[in-house]
N, C-alpha and C positions, 0 to 999 in steps of 0.2 A: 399677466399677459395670457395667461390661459382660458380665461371671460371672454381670449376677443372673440367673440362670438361669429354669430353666423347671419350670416342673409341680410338679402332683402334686394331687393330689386327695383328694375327700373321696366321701361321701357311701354312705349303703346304698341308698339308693333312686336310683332312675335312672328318674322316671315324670316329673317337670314338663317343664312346654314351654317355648320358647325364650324367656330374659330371665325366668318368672315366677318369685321368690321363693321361696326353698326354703325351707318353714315351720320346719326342722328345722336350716336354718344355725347358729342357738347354742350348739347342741349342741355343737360340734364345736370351739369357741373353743380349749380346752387343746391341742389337736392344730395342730403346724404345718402346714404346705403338705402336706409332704414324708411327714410320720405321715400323713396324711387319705390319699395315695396309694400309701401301702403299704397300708393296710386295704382297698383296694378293687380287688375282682377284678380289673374293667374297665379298669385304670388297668396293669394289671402291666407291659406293653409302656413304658409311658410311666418308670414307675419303673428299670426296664434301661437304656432311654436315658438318664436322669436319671444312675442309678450311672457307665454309661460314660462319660458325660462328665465326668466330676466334678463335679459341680453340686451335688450333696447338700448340703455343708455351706452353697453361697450360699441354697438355698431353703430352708434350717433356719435361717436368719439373721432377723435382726432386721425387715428388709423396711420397711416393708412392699409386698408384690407383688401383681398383679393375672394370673393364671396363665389361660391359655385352653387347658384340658388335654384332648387328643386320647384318643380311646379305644382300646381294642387294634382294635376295627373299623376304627376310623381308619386306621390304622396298616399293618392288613392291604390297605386300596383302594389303598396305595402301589406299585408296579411290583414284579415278581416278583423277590427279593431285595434290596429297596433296604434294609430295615430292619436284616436280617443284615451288609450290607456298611457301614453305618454306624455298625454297634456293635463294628466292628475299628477296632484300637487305633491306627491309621494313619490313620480318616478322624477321628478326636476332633474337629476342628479344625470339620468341615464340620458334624458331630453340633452341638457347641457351637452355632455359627449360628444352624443349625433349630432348637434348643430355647431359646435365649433369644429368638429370633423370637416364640414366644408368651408370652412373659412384658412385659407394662408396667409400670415403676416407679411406686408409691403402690397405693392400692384406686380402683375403679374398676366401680362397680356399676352395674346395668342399671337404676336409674332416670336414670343419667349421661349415657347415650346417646341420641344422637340421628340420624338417617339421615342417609351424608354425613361424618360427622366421621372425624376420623385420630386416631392414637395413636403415640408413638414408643416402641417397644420396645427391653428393655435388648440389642437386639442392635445397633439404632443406625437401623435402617429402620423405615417407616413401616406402619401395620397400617390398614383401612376397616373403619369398622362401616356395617353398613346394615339400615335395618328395613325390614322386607315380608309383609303382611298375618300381623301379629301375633307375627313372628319376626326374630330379631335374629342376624346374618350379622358374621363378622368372613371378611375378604379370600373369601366363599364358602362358609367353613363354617358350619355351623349350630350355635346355641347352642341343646343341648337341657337342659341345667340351669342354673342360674343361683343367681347370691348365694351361695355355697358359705363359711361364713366357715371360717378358720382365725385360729391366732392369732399371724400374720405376713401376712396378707392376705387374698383373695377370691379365687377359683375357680370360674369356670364352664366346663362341660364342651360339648366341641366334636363332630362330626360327622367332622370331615377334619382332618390334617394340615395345617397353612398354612405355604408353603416361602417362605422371604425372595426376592426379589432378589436375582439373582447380576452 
């Protein structure tokens, strides 16, 4: 259970704000995690980290997950090389961490939240959500989509990268 991995996204729009409902989530039912993040531009970075680490087949799994998936902007706010040197085949280990770092076991939808609360991620550490004038924050990042269904869990899309506890 520690494999479940991370990510993967959905969606063609990338216009709602943080926490509200994506009118379009059902759409998206037949598609796993993992299809929803390959269809989606924004998400490409995330899907490389996803293949490097071998995560594929846990987030095409039965689940179900609750995915807090980073964007390629995301991704890019990282320190100059940290992404390239994490998709070598020698950091897998550290890779894995950070991407099940944003994955929590079950679904776990933005009417669930409340300012304050924790979450235990299949990486084994703890995640903060926090709401602030009308926006909803896991450890910092912002949730600029939300409710994303797939049909192995929920998906909402993040602003930053969120690094475990070392």
């Amino acid at each position: 259970m520690k494999k479940l991995l991370s990510f993967a996204l959905m969606v063609a729009f990338f216009t709602t704000t943080a926490f509200t409902l994506n009118n379009d989530a059902n759409n998206n039912v037949d598609n796993d995690i993992v299809d929803l993040a390959a269809q989606t531009e924004f998400l490409s970075t995330l899907v490389a980290a996803v293949q490097a680490g071998d995560l594929v087949g846990v987030l095409k799994g039965d689940g179900p997950f609750t995915v807090f998936a980073p964007t390629n902007d995301a991704f890019a706010k990282l320190p100059a090389g940290t992404v390239e040197n994490l998709l070598k085949p020698e950091n897998k280990d550290q890779l894995v961490q950070i991407l099940t770092y944003h994955v929590v076991p079950g679904k776990v939808y933005s009417k669930d939240l409340s300012d304050g609360m924790t979450a235990t991620t299949a990486q084994g550490k703890d995640i903060k959500i926090s709401l602030k004038d009308g926006k909803a924050m896991v450890n910092g990042a912002t949730v600029t989509t939300a409710d994303i269904e797939a049909s192995n869990g929920v998906v909402h899309v993040i602003d930053s990268v969120i690094l475990p506890p070392m």
